[in-house]
C-alpha positions in Angstrom: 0.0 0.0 0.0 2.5 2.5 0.6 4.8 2.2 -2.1 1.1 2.4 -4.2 0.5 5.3 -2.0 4.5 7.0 -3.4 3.7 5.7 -6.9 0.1 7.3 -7.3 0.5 10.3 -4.6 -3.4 11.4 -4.5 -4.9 9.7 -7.0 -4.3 6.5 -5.2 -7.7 7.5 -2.7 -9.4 7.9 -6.7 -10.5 4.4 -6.7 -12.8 2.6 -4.5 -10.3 -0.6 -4.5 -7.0 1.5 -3.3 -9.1 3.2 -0.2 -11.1 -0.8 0.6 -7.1 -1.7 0.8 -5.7 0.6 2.9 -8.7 0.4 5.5 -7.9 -3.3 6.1 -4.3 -2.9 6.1 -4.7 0.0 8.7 -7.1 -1.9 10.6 -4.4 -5.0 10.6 -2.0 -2.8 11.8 -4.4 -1.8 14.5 -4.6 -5.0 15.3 -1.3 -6.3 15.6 -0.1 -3.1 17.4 -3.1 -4.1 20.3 -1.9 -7.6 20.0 2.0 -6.7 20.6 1.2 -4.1 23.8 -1.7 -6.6 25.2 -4.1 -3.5 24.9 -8.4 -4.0 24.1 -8.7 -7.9 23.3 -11.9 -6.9 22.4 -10.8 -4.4 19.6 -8.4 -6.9 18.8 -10.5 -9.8 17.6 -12.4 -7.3 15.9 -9.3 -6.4 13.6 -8.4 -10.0 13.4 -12.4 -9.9 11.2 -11.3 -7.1 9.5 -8.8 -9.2 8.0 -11.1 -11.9 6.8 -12.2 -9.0 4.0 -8.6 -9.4 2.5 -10.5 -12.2 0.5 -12.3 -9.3 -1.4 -9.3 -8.4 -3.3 -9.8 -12.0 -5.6 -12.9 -10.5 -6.9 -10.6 -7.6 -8.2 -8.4 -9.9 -9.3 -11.3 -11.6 -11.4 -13.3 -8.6 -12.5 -10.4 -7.2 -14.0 -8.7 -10.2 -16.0 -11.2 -12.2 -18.4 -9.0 -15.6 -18.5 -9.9 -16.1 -15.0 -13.4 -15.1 -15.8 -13.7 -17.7 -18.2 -12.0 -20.3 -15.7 -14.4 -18.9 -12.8 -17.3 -19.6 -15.4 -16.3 -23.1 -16.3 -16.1 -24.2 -12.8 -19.8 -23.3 -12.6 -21.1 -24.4 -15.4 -19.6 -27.6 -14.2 -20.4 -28.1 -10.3 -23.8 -30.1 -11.4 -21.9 -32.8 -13.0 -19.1 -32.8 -10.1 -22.0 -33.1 -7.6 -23.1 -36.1 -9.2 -19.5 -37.7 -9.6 -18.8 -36.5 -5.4 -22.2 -38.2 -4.1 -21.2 -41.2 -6.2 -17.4 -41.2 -4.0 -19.5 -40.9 -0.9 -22.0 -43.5 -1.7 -18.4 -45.6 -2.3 -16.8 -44.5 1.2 -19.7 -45.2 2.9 -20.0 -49.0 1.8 -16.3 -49.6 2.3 -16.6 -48.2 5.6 -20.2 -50.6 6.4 -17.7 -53.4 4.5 -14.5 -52.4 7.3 -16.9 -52.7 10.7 -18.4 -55.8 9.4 -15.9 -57.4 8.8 -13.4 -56.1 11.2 -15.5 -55.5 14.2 -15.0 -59.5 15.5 -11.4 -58.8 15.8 -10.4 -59.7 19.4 -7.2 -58.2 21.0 -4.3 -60.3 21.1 -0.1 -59.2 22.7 0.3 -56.9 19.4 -3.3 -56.0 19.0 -4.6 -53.9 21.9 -7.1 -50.9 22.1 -3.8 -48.6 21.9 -2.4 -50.9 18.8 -5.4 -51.4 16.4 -3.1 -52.6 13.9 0.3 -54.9 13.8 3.5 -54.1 13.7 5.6 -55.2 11.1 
């Protein structure tokens, strides 16, 4: 932000994106300064969600490059037929894991086996 700010001088506070960046890097500041002298937890978990909003700065990054547009646009033109694939993989898990109890559950513990040591060592 600050070499932006010695690169643009006043026109960097032009655009809504420069002055959304350099509230959330004041307000990280903030934060860290309250978290270094031990001063208003409260007001410093409060900063700590001010940093959450750095994730805004990807929808910059996409509004202003039209590759990742078209990437961004694919993945969710996509997400129906990924559902269907993902719910299949579950459906999978789920019978392998009903397979593993039955089959496993009889198991009793032997010197190697124990309820610490579920499986052998070899």
């Amino acid at each position: 932000m600050i070499f932006k700010l010695f690169a643009m001088g006043k026109c960097y506070f032009q655009q809504g994106w420069n002055i959304f960046d350099c509230l959330i890097v004041i307000g990280t500041d903030i934060g860290l300064l309250m978290n270094l002298m031990n001063v208003g937890a409260s007001l410093s978990s409060a900063t700590s969600v001010i940093r959450g909003f750095r994730i805004m700065r990807i929808f910059r990054l996409i509004k202003s490059s039209p590759e990742i547009n078209i990437v961004i646009s694919t993945v969710f033109n996509i997400l129906p037929q990924i559902s269907n694939i993902m719910s299949l993989m579950v459906i999978l898990i789920f019978i392998f894991a009903a397979l593993g109890l039955n089959l496993f559950s009889t198991v009793m513990y032997q010197d190697q086996l124990n309820e610490k040591n579920n499986f052998r060592d070899f």
